[in-house]
C-alpha positions as semicolon CSV with decimal commas, in nm:
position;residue;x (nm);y (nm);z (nm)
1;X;-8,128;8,432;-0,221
2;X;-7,776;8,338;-0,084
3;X;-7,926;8,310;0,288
4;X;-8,210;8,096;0,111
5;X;-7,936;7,879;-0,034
6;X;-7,758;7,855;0,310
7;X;-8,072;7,717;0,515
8;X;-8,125;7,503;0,220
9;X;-7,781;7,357;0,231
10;X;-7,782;7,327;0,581
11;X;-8,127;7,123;0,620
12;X;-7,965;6,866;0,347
13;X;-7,641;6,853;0,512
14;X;-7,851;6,842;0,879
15;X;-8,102;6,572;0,723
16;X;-7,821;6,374;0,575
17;X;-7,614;6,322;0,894
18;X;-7,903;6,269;1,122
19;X;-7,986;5,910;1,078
20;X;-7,642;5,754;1,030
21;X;-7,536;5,970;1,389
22;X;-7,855;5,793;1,508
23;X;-7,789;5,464;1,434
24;X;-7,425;5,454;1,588
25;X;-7,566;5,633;1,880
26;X;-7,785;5,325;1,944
27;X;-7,522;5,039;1,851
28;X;-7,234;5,229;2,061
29;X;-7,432;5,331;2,348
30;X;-7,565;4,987;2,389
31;X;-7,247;4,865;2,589
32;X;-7,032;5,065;2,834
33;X;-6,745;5,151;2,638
34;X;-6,346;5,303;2,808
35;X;-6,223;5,643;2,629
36;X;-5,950;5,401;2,459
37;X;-6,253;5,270;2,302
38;X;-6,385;5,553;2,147
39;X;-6,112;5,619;1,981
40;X;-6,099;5,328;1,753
41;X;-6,468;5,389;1,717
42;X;-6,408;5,744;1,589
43;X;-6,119;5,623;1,364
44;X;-6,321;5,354;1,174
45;X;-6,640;5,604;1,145
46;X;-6,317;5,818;0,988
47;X;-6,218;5,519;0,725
48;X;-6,549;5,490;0,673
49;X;-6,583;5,856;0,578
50;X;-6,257;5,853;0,341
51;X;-6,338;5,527;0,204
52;X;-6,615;5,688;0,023
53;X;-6,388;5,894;-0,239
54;X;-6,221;5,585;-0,400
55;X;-6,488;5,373;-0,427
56;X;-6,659;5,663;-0,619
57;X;-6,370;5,672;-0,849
58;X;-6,360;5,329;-0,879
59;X;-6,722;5,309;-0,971
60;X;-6,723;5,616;-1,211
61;X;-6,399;5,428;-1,382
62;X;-6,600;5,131;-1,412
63;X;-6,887;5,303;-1,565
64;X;-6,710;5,537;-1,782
65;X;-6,489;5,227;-1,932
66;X;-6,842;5,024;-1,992
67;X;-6,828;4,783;-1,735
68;X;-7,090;4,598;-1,561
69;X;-7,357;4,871;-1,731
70;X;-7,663;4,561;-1,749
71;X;-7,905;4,643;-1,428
72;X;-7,812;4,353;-1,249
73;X;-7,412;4,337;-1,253
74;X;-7,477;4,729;-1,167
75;X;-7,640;4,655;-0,878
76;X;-7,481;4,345;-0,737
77;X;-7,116;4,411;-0,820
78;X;-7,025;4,779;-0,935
79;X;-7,249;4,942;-0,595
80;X;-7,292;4,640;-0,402
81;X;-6,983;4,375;-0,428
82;X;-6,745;4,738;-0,440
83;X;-6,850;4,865;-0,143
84;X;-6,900;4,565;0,086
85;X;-6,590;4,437;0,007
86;X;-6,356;4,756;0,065
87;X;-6,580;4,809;0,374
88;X;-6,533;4,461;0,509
89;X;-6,136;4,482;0,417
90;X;-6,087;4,789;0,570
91;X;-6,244;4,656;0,926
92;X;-6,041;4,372;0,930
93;X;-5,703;4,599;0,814
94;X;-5,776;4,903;1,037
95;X;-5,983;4,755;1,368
96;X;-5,960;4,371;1,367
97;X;-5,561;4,384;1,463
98;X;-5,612;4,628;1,726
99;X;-5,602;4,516;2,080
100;X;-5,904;4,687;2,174
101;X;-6,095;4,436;1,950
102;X;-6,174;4,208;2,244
103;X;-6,548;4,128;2,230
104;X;-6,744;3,963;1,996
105;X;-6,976;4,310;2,030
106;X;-6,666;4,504;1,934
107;X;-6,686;4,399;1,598
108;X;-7,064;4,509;1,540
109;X;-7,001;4,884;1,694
110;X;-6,661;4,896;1,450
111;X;-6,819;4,748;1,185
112;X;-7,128;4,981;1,204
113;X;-6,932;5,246;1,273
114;X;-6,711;5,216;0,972
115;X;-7,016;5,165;0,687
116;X;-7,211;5,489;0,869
117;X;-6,921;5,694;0,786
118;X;-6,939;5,541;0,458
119;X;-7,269;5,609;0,444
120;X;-7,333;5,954;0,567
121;X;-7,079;6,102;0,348
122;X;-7,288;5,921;0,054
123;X;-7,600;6,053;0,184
124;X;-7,489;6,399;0,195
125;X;-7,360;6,353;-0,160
126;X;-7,705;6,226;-0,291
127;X;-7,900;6,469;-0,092
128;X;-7,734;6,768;-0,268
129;X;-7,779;6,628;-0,606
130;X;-8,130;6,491;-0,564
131;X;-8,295;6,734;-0,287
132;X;-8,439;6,727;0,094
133;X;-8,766;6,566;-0,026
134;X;-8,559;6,218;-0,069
135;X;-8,397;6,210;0,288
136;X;-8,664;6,015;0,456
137;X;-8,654;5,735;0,197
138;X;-8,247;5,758;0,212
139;X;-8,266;5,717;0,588
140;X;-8,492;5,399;0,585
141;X;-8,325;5,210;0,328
142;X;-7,985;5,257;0,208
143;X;-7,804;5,430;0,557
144;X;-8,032;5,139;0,767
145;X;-7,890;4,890;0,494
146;X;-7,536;4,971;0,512
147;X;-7,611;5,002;0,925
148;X;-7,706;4,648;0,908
149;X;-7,424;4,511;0,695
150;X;-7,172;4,632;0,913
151;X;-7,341;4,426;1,218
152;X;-7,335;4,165;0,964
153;X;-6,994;4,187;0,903
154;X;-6,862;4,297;1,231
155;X;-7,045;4,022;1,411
156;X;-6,877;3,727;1,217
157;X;-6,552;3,931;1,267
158;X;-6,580;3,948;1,636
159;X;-6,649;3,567;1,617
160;X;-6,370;3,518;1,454
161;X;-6,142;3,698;1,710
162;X;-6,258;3,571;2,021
163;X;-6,442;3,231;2,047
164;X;-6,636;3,221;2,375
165;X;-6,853;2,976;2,536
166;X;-7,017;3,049;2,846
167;X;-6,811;3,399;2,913
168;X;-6,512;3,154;2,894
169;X;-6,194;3,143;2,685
170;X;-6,048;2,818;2,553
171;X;-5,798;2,705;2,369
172;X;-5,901;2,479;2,061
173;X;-5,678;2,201;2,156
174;X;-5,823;2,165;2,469
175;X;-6,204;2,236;2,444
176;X;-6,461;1,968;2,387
177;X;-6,817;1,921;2,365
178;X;-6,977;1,758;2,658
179;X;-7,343;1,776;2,629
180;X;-7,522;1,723;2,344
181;X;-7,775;2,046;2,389
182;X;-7,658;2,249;2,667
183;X;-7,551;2,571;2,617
184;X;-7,278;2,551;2,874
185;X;-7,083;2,210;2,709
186;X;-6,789;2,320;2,564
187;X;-6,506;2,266;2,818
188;X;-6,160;2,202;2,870
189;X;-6,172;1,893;3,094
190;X;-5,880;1,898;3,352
191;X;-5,706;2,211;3,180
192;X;-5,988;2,430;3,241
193;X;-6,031;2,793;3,054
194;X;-5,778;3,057;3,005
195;X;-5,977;3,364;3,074
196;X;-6,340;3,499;3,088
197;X;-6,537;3,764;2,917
198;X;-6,716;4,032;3,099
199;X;-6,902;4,345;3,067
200;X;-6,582;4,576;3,181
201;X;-6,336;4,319;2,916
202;X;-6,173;3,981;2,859
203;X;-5,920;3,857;3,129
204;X;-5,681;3,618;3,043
205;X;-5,554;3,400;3,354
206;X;-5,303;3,189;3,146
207;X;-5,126;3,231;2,882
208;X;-5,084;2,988;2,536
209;X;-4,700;2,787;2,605
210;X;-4,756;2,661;2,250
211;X;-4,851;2,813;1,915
212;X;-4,837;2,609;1,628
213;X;-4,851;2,704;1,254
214;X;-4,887;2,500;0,911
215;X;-4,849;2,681;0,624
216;X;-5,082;2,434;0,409
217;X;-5,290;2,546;0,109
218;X;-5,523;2,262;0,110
219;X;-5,596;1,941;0,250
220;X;-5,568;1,622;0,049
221;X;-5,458;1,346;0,230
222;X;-5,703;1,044;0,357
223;X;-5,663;0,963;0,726
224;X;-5,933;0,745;0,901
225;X;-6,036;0,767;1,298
226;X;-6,094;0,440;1,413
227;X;-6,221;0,381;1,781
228;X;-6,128;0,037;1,956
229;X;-6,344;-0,222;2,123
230;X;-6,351;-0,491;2,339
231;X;-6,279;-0,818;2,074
232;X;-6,193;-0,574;1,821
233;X;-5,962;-0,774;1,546
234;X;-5,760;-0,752;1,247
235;X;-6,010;-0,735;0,995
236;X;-6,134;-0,377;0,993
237;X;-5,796;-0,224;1,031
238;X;-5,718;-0,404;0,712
239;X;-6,024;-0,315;0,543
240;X;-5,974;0,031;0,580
241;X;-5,603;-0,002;0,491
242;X;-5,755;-0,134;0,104
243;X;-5,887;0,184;0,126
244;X;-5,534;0,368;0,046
245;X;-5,546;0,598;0,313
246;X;-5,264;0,828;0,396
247;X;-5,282;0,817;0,793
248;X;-5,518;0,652;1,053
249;X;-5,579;0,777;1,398
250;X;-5,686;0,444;1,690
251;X;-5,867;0,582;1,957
252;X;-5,670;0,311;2,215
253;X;-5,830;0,216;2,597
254;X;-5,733;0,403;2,881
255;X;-5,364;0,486;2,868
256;X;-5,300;0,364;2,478
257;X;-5,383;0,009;2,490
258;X;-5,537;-0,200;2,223
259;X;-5,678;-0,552;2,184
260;X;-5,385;-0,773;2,098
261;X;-5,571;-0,907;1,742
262;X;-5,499;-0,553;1,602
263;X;-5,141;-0,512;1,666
264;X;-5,048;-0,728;1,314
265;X;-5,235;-0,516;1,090
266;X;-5,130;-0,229;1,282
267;X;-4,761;-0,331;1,211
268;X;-4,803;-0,377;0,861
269;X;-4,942;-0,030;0,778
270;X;-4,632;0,107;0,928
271;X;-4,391;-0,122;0,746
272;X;-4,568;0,050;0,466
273;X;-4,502;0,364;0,603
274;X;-4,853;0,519;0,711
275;X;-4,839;0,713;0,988
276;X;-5,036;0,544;1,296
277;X;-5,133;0,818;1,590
278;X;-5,282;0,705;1,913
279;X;-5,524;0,876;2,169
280;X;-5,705;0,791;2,446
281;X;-6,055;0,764;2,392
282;X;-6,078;0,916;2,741
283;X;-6,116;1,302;2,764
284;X;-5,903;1,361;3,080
285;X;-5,486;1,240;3,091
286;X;-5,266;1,143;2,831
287;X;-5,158;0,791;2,565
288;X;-4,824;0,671;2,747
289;X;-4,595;0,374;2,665
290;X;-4,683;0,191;3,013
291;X;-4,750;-0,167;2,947
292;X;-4,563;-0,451;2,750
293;X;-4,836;-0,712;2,691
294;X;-4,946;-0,768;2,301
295;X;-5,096;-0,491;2,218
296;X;-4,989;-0,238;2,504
297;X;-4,846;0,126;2,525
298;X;-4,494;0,031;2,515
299;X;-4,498;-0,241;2,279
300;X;-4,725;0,038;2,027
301;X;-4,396;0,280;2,107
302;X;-4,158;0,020;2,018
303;X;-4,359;-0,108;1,626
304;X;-4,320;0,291;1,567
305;X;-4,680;0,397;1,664
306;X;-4,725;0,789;1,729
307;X;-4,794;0,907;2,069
308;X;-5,068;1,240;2,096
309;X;-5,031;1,481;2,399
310;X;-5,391;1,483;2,528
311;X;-5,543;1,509;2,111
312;X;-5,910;1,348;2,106
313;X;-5,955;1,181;1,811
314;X;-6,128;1,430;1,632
315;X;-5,870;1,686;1,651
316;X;-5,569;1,447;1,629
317;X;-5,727;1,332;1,230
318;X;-5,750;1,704;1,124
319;X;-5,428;1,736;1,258
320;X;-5,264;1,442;1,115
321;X;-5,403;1,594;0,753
322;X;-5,267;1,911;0,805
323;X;-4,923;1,762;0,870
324;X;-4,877;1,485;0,638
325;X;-4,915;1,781;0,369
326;X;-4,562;1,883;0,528
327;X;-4,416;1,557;0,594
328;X;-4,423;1,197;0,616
329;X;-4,079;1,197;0,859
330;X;-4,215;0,985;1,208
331;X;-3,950;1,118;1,418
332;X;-4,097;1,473;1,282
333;X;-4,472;1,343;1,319
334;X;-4,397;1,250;1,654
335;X;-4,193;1,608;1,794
336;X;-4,542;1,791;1,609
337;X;-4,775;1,545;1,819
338;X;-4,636;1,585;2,124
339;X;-4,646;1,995;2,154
């Protein structure tokens, strides 16, 4: 009877382990991975093993208290919300800081590596409790479920880490969109990328002189983009001035020029002290203060107009926002333009 017992126990325990070892044997063997690797891969599948005692706490607490006992709030937040979450949080704590998170594909093997530990251990569990005969229905829904939320999860995650276009690394002040469909147009026209992504890594060939950070909680100021034109006047600058914006952004000609009917209105919004920042509404060189005629770079300088150290337009409004939540200060507006 005790031998009986024994086989039994071990075909559960054998059953229960089988498909979550398969499924990370796919994901992980699907890219060549360095014995550094593996270790981080064996230490989330760990997390993912340990995780499984406090949730199960958590969740008989929850129960035992009378929470979320109506089918649906079961389901969607006691089992599913619990898990998920303390899964996903425990990826980004334990793997997303690590330096071996390099590749986009790193966070699918971590992430499915993390919820089959989870979900072996809860196999096994279930297994003993409810018998062999429900391992084949275990190992097609919930371990292949929890399989494919990690990918979910560790997918977005290894977005989020390292943005590549084209096996190429660049910076987000830098890259732009040059073509409106091909898969190659994001670039960084004459600063280039700062490393590449390969099958063996990612290879960084410069380095970042600059990193900025705003400690804003939200975004609430109004700044308007405005692009210039030949016989471009007053009138629309002071149109969207009635508009009680916060900031405006003038995408100027070539090196920071603008057509000489603009330069009152343009004046007055700074006598009423909203921040004016100039680009070039050319994607290679800078805004400088170069000419003196009505309406020129220097003359711009001189009224109090903000110069922008290679900014497009876009990026220069989304900055302006983020900074006027600090600060309306030029001579402070003007040091945080020019990094």
């Amino acid at each position: 009877m005790q031998e009986e017992r024994k086989a039994d126990l071990f075909a559960i325990v054998t059953a229960a382990l089988a498909p979550g070892m398969a499924l990370l044997s796919y994901f992980y063997l699907r890219n060549h991975y360095s014995t550094s690797t593996n270790g981080l891969v064996f230490r989330t599948f760990l997390i993912g093993v340990l995780l499984v005692f406090p949730v199960m706490v958590l969740q008989y607490a929850f129960s035992i208290e009378g929470y979320f006992t109506e089918p649906f709030t079961r389901a969607f937040i006691l089992y599913a919300f619990v898990e998920e979450f303390f899964k996903w949080f425990l990826l980004w704590a334990f793997a997303y800081q690590h330096a071996n998170f390099s590749r986009r594909y790193d966070g699918i093997v971590y992430g499915v590596s993390l919820s089959l530990g989870f979900a072996t251990v809860e196999n096994v569990f279930y297994l003993i409790a409810n018998g062999l005969e429900t391992a084949f229905g275990r190992a097609l829904l919930p371990v292949s479920s929890h399989a494919l939320y990690g990918v979910i999860m560790g997918y977005y995650l290894g977005r989020a880490k390292v943005e590549t276009e084209n096996d190429e690394i660049h910076t987000a002040k830098n890259v732009t969109k040059t073509h409106s469909s091909n898969i190659a147009t994001f670039q960084s026209p004459q600063y280039g990328p700062i490393g590449i992504v390969t099958k063996r890594g990612v290879f960084f060939h410069h380095t970042l002189s600059v990193r900025e950070c705003h400690p804003v909680q939200k975004l609430t100021k109004k700044v308007v983009l405005l692009k210039t034109y030949a016989g471009m006047d007053h009138t629309i600058v002071e149109a969207v001035a009635n508009m009680k914006i916060d900031g405006l952004v003038i995408e100027a000609f070539g090196q920071g020029n603008v057509p000489p009917l603009v330069m009152e209105a343009l004046t007055k919004l700074i006598e009423a002290n909203i921040p004016v920042v100039l680009v070039s509404r050319c994607f290679n060189g800078v805004v400088q203060d170069t000419y003196a005629y009505e309406g020129g770079g220097r003359l711009l300088k001189e009224k109090g107009v903000i110069f922008t150290n290679g900014l497009n337009g876009q990026k220069a409004r989304l900055k302006l926002m983020v900074v006027l939540e600090q600060t309306t200060d030029r001579s402070i507006l003007q040091e945080w333009f020019y990094k």
